[in-house]
N, C-alpha and C positions, 0 to 999 in steps of 0.2 A: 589556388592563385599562383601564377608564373614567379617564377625569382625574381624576375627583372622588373616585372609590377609593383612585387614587396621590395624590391631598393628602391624604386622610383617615390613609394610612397612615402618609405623609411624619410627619406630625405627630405620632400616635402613637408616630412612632419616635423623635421627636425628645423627645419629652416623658418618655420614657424613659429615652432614651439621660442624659440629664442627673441631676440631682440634688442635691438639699438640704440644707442643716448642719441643716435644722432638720425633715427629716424624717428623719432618718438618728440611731445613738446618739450619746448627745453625753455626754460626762460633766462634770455640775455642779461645780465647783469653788467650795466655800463658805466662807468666811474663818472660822477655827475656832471664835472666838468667836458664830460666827451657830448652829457645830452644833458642840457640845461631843464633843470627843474623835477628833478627824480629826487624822488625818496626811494628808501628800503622794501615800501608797498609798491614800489612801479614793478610792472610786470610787460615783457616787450616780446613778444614774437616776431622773429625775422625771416628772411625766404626762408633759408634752411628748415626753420623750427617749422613752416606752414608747412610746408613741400606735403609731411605726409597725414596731413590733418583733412586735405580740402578733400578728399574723393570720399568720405565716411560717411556724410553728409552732404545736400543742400542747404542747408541752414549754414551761413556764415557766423553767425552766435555759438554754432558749436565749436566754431577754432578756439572758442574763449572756456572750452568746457573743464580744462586741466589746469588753471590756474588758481593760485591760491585767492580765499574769497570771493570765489564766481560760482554761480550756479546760475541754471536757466530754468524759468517758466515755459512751457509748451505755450503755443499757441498752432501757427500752422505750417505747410512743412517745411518754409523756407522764411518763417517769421516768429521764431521765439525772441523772449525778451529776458536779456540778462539782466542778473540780479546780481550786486556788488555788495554781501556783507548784508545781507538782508533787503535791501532797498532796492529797487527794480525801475524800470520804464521812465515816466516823463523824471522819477528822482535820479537819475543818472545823466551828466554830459555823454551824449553821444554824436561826433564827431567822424562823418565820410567825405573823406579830401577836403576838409577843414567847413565842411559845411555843416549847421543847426540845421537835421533834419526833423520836419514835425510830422506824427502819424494824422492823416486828413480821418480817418477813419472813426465811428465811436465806440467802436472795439479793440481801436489800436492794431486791425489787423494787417495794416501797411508800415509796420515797425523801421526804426533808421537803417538796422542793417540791414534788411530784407533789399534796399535798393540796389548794392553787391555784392556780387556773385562771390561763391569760394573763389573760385580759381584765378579772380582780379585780386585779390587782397595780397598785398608784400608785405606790410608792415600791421605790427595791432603792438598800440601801448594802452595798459588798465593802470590808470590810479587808483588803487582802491584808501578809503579813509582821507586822511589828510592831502588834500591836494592842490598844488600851487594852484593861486587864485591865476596867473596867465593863461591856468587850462581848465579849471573851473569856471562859475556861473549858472545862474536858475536849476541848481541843484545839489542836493542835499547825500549823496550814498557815492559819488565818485565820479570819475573820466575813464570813457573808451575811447580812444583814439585811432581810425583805421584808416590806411592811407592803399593806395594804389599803388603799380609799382614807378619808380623816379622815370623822370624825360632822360633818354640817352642819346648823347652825339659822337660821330666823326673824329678823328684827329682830322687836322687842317688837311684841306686838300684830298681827301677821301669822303667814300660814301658807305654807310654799312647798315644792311639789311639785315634783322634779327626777328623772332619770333617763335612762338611752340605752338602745339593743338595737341591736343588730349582729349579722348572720350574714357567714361566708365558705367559701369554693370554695378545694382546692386539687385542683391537677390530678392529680399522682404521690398513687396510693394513693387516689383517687377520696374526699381527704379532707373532712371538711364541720361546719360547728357554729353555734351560735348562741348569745350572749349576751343577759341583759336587768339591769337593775339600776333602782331605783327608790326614791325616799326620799320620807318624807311627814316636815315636821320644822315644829316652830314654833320661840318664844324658846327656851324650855328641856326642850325633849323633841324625840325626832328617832328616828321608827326607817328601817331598810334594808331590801331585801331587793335579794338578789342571785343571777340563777344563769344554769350555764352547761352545756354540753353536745357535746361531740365526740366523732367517730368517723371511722376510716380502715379501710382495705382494705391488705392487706402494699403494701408500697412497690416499685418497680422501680428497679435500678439504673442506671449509664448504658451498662452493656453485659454480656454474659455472663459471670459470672464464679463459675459451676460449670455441670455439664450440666445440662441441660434433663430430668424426668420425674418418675415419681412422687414425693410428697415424702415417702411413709413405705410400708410394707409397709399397704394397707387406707387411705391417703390419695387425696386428688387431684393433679392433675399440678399441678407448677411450671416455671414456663421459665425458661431457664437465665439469666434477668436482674432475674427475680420473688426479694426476699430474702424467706425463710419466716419466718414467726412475728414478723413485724412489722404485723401488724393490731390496732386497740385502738378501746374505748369508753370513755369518761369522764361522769360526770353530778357538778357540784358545785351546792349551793346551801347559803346562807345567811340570818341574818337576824341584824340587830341592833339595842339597842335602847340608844339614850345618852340621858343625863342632865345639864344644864349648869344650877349657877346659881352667882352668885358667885367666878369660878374656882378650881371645882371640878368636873367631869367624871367621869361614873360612867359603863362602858361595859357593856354584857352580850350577848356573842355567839354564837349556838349556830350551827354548820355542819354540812351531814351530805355524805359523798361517795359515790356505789357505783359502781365501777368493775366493767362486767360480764364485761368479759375486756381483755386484754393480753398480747398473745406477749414474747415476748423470743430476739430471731438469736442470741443471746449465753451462755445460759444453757440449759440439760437440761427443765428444767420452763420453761410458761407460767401466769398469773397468770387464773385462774377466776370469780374473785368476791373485793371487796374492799369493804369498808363499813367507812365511818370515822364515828362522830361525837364532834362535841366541842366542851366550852361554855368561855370566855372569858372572864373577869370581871374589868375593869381600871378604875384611880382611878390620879387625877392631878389634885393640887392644888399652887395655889398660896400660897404663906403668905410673912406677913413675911420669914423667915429665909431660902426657898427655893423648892425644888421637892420635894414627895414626890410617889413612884409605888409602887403595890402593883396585884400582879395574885395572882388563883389559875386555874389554870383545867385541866382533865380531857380527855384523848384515851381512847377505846375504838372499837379497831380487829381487827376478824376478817378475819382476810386466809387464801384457799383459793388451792390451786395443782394443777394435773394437765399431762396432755400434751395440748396443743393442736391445731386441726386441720392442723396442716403436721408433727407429732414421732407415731411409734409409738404408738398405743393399748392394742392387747393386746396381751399378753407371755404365750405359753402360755395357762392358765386365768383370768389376772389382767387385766379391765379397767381397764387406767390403775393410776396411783399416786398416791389422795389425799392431798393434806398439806394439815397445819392450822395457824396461827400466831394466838394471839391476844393483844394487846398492850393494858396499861391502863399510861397514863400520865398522873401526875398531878405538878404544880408548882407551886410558889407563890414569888416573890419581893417583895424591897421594896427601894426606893434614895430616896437623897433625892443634893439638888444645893444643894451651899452655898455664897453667893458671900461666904465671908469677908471679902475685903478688896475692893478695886475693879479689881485686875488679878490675882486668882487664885480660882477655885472648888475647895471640897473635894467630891468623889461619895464616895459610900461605901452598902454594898447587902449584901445577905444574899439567897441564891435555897437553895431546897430542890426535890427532884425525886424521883419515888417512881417507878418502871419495875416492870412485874409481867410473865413472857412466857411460856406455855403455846405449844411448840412439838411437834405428836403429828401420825406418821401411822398414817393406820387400815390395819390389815389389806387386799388383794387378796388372789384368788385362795387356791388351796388350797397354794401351794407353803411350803416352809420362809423361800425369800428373803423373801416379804412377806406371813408367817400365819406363823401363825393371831393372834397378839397384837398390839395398837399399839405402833410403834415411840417411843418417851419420845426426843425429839433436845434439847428441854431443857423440863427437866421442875419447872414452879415456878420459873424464873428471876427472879432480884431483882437488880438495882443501882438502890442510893441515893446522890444526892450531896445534900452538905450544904456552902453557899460564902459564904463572906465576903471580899468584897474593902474595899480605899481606894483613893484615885484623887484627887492632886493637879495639877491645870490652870494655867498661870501666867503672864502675859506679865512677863518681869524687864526689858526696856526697849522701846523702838518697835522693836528690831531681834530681841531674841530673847525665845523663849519655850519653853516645855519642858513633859513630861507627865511624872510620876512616876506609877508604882501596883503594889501587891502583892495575889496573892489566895491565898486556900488553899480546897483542897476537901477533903472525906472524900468516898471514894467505896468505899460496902461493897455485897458483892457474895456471894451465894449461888444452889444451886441443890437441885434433890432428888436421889434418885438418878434413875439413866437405865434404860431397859430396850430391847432389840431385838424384832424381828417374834418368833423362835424362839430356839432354843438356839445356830442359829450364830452370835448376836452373843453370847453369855454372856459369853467370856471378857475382850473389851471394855471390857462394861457392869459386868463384875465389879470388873477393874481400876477402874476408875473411881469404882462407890459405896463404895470399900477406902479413898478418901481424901477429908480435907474438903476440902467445896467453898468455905467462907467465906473468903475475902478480905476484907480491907480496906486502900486503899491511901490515902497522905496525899501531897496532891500540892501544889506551889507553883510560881505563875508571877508574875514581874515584868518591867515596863518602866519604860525610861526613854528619853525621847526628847528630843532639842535641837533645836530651828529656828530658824535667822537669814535674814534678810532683809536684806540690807546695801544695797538699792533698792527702788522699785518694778517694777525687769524682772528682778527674779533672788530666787529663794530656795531653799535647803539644806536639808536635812536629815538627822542621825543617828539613828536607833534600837537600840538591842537589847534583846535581850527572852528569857524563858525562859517558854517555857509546855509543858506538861504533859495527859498524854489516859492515859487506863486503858483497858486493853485492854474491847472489848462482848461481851456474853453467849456470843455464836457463838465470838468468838476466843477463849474461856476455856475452854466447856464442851459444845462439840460432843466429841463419844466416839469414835465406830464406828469405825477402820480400814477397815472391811470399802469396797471401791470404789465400788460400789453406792449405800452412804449415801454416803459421802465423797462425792461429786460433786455432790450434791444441798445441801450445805452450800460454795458458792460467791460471793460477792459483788462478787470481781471479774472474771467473766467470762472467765476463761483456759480453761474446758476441765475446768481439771483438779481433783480431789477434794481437800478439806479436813478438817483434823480439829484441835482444839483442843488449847490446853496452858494446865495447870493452872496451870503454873509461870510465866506470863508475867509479866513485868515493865511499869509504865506506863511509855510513850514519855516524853521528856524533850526538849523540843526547844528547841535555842540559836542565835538570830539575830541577825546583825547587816546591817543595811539601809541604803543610802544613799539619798538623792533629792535630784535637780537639777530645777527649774524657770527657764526663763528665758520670757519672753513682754514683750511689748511693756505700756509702762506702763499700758496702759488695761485692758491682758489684753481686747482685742476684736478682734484683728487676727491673731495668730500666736504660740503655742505651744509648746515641746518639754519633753519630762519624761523623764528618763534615774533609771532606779532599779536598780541592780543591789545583790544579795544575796548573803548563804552562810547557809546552815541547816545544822548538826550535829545529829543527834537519836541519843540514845542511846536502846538498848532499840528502835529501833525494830523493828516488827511486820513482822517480812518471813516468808517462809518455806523450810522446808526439806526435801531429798528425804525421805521416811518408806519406809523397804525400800530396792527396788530402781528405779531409776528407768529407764528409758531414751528415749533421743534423740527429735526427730520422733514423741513420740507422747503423749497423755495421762497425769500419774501422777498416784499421790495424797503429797498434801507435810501438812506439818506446821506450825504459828506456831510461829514463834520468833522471840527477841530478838536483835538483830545492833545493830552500832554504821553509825551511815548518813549520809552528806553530802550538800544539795542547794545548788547555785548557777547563779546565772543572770543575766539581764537584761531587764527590762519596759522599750522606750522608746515613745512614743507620742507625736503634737504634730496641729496642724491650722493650717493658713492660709488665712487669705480671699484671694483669687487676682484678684478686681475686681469689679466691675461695670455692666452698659453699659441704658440705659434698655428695652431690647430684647429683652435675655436674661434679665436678671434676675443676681443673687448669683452667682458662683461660689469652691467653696471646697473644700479640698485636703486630709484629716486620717488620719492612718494608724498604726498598732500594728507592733508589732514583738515577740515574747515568745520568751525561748530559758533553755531549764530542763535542765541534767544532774543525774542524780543515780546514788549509786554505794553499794552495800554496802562497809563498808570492811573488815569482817569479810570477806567472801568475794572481793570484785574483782566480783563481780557487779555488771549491773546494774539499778536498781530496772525494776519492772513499771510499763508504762502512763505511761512519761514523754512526752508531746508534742516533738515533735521544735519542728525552727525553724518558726514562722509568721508570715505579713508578710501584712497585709490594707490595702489602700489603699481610698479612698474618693472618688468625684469625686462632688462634691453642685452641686446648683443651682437655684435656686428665683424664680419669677416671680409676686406675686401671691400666688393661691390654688394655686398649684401649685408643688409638690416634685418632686423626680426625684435618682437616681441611681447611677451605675454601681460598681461594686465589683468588686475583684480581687484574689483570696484564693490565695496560696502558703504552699504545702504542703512541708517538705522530706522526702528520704528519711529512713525510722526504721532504722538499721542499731543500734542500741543496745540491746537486747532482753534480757531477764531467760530467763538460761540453764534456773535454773531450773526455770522453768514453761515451758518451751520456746516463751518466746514467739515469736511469729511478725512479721518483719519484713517494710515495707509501701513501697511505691515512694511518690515524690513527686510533688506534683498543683500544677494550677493551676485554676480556677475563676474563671469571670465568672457577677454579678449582675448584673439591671435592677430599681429601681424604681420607683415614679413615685407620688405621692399629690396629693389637689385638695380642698380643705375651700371648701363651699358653705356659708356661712349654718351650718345644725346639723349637716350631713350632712358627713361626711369617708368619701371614698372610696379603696382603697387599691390598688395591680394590679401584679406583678411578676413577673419570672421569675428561679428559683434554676436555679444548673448551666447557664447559657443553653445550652452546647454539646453538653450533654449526655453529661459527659465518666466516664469510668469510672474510680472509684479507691475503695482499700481506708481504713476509716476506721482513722488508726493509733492513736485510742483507744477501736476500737468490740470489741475482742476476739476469741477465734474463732468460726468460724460454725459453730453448735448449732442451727442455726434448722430443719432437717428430720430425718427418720430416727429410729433407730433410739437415742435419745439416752440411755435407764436404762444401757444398759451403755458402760462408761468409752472405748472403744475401736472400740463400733459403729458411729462417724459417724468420715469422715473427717478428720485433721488438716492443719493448714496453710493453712487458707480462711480470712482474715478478712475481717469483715463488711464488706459493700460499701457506699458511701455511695450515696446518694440521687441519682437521675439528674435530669433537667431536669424542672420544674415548675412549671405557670403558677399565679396565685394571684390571688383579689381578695377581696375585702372591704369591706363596708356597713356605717359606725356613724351611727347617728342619737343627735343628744343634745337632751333638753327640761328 
């Protein structure tokens, strides 16, 4: 090999090999007064912290993947569903440009974040545990908080045009996309546009992990390291239009998304067609007394599902099995921010939310299973909430300070009746429109939190808190027994078939939180934060065997309310380690998350709990160049939800490389995930449904879970003007 080869490589490897605090996630730590309603669990990414997150992934859930208390569930490749502390999906606020997005889907494969792209996202706040009731509501495990980036204007009497575009490569799944965003804005008018675009081919693992061949009866081959039904499209764009004068801000933003397909390894169906659009409309002023905020704003979403190119197509005389989901959601809130006195603010806010869900499939083929009539799987679905919170903020000396706040919801809930393909669902559907469907439940959650500060290198915290979630449409008023449907009404990826109960109770969940902060006075040098918890949730939403169930194999279970514990511990810290005029920064920061949790009703244990995770980070950074190595353990999942027969997952370890170089406008980005290209099963990715024979409950083998993602080079081009 030439000399000039081996420096060039040298270099590369070195520029690599290294890495940066400040191109790596960093979580902002903001003194509460700067951002009202933070505790020691809030966790905030800002542009900086995203900058080198967004090209790793399409999935916007993964900006959330290095935060303490987060882990993610797979689903598809631009719709997993994070998990805060155990608790996941409808048990989590989640919150895009202040709107209550709801998945229309009965697989949850249209998840809240999936409607923004990475490369939109400027801001992400996680509450995880205790969290002010101003930002909680209908839910029990925490708050995501994801905002787009702010309206920007003119000084008076100019005009200023900004904007970036970026395309990137990844290597696994021959993935690929491109971003552009663009403002024209003066003193007091400013509009956006923004949009963006990915696509992947299925992913490979990092070694065989089922056989190699066809992937369905009348499919193409897969190899035995190819995961099925992980290929996806994405197309988002927006546009918006602000208004400033006086501080007062008027926003109006309309976005449209179509997703034209999406597998999912995890689930019986894949995602065909998804089109979302939805307008925005938010005010925020300032006034003597305060802050008031009023938004309204409307989602309508049609979301289609069938079997995909890697899962069985016919079935006897039946092409495929269409499904249809269409979901209108509409919201309106209002809050204000009063700084009564000079060391307390009172919040206090009202949100309304109207949910409309037509869930129908159409007839296939000639047979009785799926004809000759549409199958009704929730037919006219409604849930309204109606919320009013308070929210007292307070520092009572320079050492301590505290949050009080209470909130209450109505949340009412109906459906029509239900109907199946033919007569063999009658007796089901019979049962079922024999009793009302109206609910209505009245839910209350409160907190109260203390923090002292008895230094500047050290501060505490207490919380507890009770917050409250109503069971969603799916969990209420799915019908059918029959296995067939049941399976088809899934959301978290076990395999196995689901069917609703009328009778369900809303979850009620009771926590109490600690957190420790110590760090050096300046808070610029070194870190540690230790926060362990216990959650009690009564009524929690677990399920149960329905019939006969047996071992090693797919059934169909039941909702039902059981009483449930979760506890654990998030610790996380970072240290600047030196630096020499040579090398540039080096610096030291790592997580640590460990979550059990337990039916206390059964001994069981919950589904889909993340085992231990320890992620280290060696950052470093010279100049215009970042870089850094990463090293992610995985422990074994031996803790499994009998249940649903879940399936247990051996433990891994994983090395990163990444490296970035910001020129002038241009920031360029190039890494490698899995460097070793190691083989391992995601142990919150579910079983693998991703080929075969999947309508019928039992046709595809059990025991396979999904394979995570093998080694993958990556880069990325943003230009900004």
């Amino acid at each position: 090999m030439p000399s000039s080869v081996r420096r060039s490589l040298a270099i590369a490897a070195l520029a690599t090999l290294s890495g940066p605090l400040a191109a790596e996630t960093r979580i902002v730590i903001t003194a509460p007064e700067e951002t009202a309603g933070q505790t020691l669990n809030t966790s905030i990414l800002d542009q900086a912290a995203l900058a080198p997150l967004r090209y790793r992934s399409s999935d916007t859930a993964s900006l959330l993947r290095e935060l303490p208390g987060v882990s993610l569930r797979s689903a598809g490749g631009v719709s997993s569903l994070p998990a805060i502390r155990g608790l996941a999906d409808d048990r989590l606020r989640i919150k895009v440009d202040g709107m209550d997005l709801v998945s229309a889907c009965p697989n949850h494969m249209n998840s809240p974040l999936s409607y923004l792209d990475p490369t939109a996202v400027a801001r992400v706040e996680v509450y995880a545990g205790v969290t002010p009731v101003s930002v909680g509501g209908d839910s029990i495990g925490g708050t995501i908080v994801v905002e787009s980036a702010p309206a920007q204007f003119a000084a008076p009497g100019q005009t200023r045009v900004t904007g970036e575009a970026g395309a990137f490569y990844r290597s696994n799944g021959d993935a690929r996309g491109a971003h552009i965003a663009a403002t024209v804005a003066g003193a007091h008018a400013s509009f956006t546009y923004t949009g963006a675009g990915t696509e992947a081919d299925n992913y490979d693992a990092g070694d065989a992990f089922k056989p190699a061949g066809p992937a369905a009866v009348g499919r193409g081959w897969l190899d035995g390291d190819e995961v099925g039904s992980s290929a996806y499209k994405a197309i988002n764009q927006a546009g918006r239009l602000a208004l400033r004068r006086d501080g007062h801000l008027l926003e109006l933003k309309y976005a449209h998304q179509h997703i034209p397909y999406e597998g999912f390894p995890n689930q019986r169906m894949d995602l065909t067609d998804n089109e979302s659009d939805q307008v925005n409309i938010a005010y925020t002023g300032q006034y003597g007394w305060g802050e008031l905020k009023t938004r309204i704003y409307h989602d309508a979403t049609d979301h289609r599902m069938n079997f995909g190119d890697d899962k069985q197509f016919r079935y006897g005389d039946a092409p495929g099995m269409p499904m249809a989901s269409e979901g209108r959601n509409t919201g309106a809130a209002l809050s204000a921010a009063m700084p009564l006195t000079d060391t307390g603010t009172l919040r206090v806010g009202s949100e309304y939310q109207r949910y409309r869900l037509d869930d129908w499939w159409s007839p296939s083929g000639s047979g009785m299973m799926m004809a000759p009539g549409t199958f009704w799987n929730i037919n006219d679905g409604q849930r309204d909430r109606y919320a009013v919170f308070g929210e007292w903020e307070s520092r009572w000396s320079a050492q301590w300070q505290g949050l009080l706040g209470v909130r209450h919801e109505t949340v009412r809930m109906d459906t029509g009746p239900a109907a199946g393909y033919s007569m063999m669902y009658a007796a089901d559907a019979n049962a079922f429109n024999s009793r009302s469907h109206d609910k209505t439940d009245h839910n209350w959650d409160a907190t109260a939190l203390a923090r002292f500060t008895p230094d500047a290198r050290q501060t505490f915290e207490l919380g507890l808190a009770q917050k409250t979630r109503s069971p969603n449409l799916h969990e209420r008023y799915t019908w059918s027994t029959l296995a067939m449907a049941a399976v088809m009404n899934n959301f978290v990826g076990d395999g196995n078939g689901y069917v609703g109960n009328l009778d369900l109770d809303p979850e009620v969940a009771r926590t109490v939180s600690l957190a420790a902060d110590w760090h050096d006075a300046a808070q610029a040098r070194w870190n540690i934060r230790l926060s362990p918890y216990y959650t009690r949730v009564e009524d929690y939403i677990d399920a149960r065997c329905l019939g006969t169930c047996t071992a090693r194999q797919f059934n169909v279970l039941q909702y039902d309310n059981a009483s449930a514990r979760l506890y654990g511990v998030d610790l996380s810290g970072s240290v600047r380690l030196g630096s020499t005029p040579d090398f540039g920064d080096f610096a030291l920061r790592g997580v640590v998350n460990y979550v059990d949790g337990k039916n206390r009703d059964t001994g069981d244990d919950l589904y889909n709990i993340m085992p231990l995770d320890v992620r280290l980070t060696l950052t470093q950074s010279l100049g215009s160049w970042s870089n850094a190595l990463e090293s992610e353990w995985v422990a074994r999942k031996d803790e499994v939800s009998e249940v649903r027969n879940e399936t247990e997952t051996a433990g891994y370890n994983l090395i990163h490389l990444r490296s970035a170089y910001q020129w002038r406008q241009v920031r360029l980005d190039a890494g490698v995930e899995n460097l070793l290209d190691k083989g391992y099963a995601l142990p919150l990715g579910g079983a693998y449904l991703g080929q075969g024979g999947t309508m019928s409950i039992n046709g595809i083998p059990w025991g396979t879970a999904v394979a995570g993602p093998g080694r993958s080079f990556y880069v990325a081009v943003n230009y900004s003007f």
